[in-house]
C-alpha positions in Angstrom: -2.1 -36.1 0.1 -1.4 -39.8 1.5 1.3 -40.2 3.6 3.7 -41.7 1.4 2.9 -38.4 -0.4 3.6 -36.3 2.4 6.7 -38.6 3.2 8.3 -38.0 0.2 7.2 -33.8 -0.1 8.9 -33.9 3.5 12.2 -35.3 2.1 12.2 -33.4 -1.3 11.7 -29.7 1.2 15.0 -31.4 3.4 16.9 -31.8 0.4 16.0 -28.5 -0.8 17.0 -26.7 2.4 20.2 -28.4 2.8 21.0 -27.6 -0.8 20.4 -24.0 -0.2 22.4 -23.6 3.1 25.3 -25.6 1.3 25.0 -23.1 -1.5 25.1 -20.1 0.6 28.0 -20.9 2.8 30.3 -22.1 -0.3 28.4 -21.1 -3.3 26.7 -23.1 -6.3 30.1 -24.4 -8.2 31.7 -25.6 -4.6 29.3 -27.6 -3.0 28.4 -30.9 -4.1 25.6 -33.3 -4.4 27.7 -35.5 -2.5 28.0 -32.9 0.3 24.5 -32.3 0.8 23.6 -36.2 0.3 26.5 -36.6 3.7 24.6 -33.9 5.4 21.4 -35.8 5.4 22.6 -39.0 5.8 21.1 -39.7 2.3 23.0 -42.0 -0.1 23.7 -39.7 -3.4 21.0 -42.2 -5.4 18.1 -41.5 -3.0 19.1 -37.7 -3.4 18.8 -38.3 -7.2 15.3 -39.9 -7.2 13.8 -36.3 -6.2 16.0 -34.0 -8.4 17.5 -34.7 -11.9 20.5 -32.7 -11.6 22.0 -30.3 -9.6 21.0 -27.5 -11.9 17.6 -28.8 -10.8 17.9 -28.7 -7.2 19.7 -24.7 -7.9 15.9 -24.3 -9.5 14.3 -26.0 -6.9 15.7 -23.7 -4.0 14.5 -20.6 -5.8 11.3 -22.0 -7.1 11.0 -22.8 -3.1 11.1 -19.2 -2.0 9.4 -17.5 -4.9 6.3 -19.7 -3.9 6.9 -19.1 -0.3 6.5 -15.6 -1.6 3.7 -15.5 -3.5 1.6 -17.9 -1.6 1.9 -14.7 1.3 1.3 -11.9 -1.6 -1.6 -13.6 -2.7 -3.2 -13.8 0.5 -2.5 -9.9 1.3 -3.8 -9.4 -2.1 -7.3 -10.8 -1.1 -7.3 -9.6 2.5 -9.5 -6.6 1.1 -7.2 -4.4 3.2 -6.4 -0.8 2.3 -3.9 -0.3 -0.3 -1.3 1.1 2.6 -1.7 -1.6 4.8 -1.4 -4.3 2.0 1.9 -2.3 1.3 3.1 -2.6 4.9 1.9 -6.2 4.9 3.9 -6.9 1.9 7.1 -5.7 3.1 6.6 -7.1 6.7 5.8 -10.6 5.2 9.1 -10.1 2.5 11.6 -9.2 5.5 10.5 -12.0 7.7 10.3 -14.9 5.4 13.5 -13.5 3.9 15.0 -13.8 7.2 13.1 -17.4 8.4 14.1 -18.4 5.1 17.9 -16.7 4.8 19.6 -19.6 3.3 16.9 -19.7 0.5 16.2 -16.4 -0.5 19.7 -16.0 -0.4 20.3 -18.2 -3.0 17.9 -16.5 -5.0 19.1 -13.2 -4.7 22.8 -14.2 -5.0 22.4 -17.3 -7.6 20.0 -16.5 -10.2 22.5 -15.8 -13.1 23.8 -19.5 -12.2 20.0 -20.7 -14.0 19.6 -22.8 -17.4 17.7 -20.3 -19.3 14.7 -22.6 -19.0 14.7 -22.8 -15.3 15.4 -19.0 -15.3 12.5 -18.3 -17.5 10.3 -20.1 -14.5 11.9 -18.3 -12.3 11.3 -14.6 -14.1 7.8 -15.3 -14.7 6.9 -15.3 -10.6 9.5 -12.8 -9.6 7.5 -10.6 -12.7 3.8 -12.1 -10.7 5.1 -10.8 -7.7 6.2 -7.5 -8.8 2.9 -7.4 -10.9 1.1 -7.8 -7.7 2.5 -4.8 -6.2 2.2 -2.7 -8.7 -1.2 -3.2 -9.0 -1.9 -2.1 -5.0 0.2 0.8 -5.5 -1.8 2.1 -8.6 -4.7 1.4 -6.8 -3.3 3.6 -3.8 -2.6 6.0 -6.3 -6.3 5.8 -7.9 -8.2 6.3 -4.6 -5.8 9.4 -3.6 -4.0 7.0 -0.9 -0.7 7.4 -2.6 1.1 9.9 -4.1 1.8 9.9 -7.9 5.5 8.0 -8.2 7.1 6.4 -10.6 5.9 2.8 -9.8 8.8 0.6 -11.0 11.8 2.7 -9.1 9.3 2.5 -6.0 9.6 -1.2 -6.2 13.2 -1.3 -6.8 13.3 0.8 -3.7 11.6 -1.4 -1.5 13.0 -4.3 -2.8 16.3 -2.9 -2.3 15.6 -2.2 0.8 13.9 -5.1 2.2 16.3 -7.6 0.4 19.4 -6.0 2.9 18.2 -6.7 5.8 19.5 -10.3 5.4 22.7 -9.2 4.6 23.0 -7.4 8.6 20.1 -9.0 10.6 21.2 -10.9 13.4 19.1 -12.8 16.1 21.0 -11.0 19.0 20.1 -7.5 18.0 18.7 -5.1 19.8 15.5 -5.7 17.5 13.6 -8.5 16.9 12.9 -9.4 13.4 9.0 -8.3 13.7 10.1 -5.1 15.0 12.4 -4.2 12.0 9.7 -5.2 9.4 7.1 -3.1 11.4 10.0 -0.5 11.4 10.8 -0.9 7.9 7.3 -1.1 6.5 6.1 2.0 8.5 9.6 4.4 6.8 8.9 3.0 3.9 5.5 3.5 2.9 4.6 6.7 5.0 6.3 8.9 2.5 4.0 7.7 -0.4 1.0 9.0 1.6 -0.9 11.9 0.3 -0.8 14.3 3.4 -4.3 15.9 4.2 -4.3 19.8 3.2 -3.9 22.3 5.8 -7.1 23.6 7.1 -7.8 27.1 6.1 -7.4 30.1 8.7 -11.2 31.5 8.9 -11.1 35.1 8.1 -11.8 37.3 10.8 
């Protein structure tokens, strides 16, 4: 990438972010291109050569965090990691990009039945990648007698559920830092699914 590339990539992410954090405070319907254009110091054209509409730059904010997502769940995948560490990884990497990226995933999590049904259909296809990838490390967890046997799709409802919330609470002058509440989180969440080791038998006298 040249650095008019890397120029313009730069300026597309700004616009982006600013979108998102406009759309989280006031919601989709309320804030306007010309807000976020005023924010930036951008004339409304300029904001219009990187996005078509503003239905496009709703997409672009959630196509922005799922890839955020997904580029980290990849890289767990292929870490060749145990299946209940990649779990704990996952859940530690979800809860902090959620939180380094609030005004994002937030729009995401809050926003997605605003989506055209082609953008949504983008949109479904990685959020159905991501859970995919999941699935797959706790079936293998489950294969190698790691894991319990659970129903697969609640479990990820559950930790989806759970990790998503933490945005809706977290705040930076907590008594915990954000590392220590996904360490916290991923250990409580994923030490129930381990298969505990049978009790040694009492040697008869």
């Amino acid at each position: 990438m040249n650095f008019r590339e890397q120029r313009a990539a730069e300026r597309k992410l700004n616009i982006v972010k600013t979108a998102a954090r406009l759309f989280s405070e006031k919601g989709y319907h309320d804030a306007t291109v010309e807000e976020i254009a005023r924010e930036l110091k951008y004339t409304k054209g300029s904001i219009y050569y990187y996005i078509s509409s503003k239905q496009d730059l709703l997409f672009q904010c959630h196509d922005q965090a799922m890839n955020m997502l997904l580029d980290n769940i990849k890289k767990i995948k292929d870490s060749g990691l145990p299946p209940e560490q990649m779990l704990k990884e996952i859940i530690k990497g979800h809860i902090e990009t959620l939180v380094s990226e609030f005004n994002l995933i937030t729009v995401t999590l809050v926003s997605d039945y605003e989506l055209e049904e082609n953008y949504a259909r983008i949109i479904i296809e990685k959020r159905d990648q991501y859970e995919d990838i999941i699935a797959g490390i706790i079936k293998d967890g489950i294969e190698k007698g790691v894991f319990r046997k659970v129903p697969v799709k609640v479990l990820i409802n559950l930790i989806m559920g759970a990790a998503n919330w933490v945005g809706r609470w977290y705040s930076p002058e907590g008594p915990m830092t954000m590392e220590e509440i996904a360490c916290f989180y991923s250990d409580y969440l994923v030490q129930p699914l381990l298969v505990k080791d049978p009790q040694p038998k009492k040697k008869l006298s």
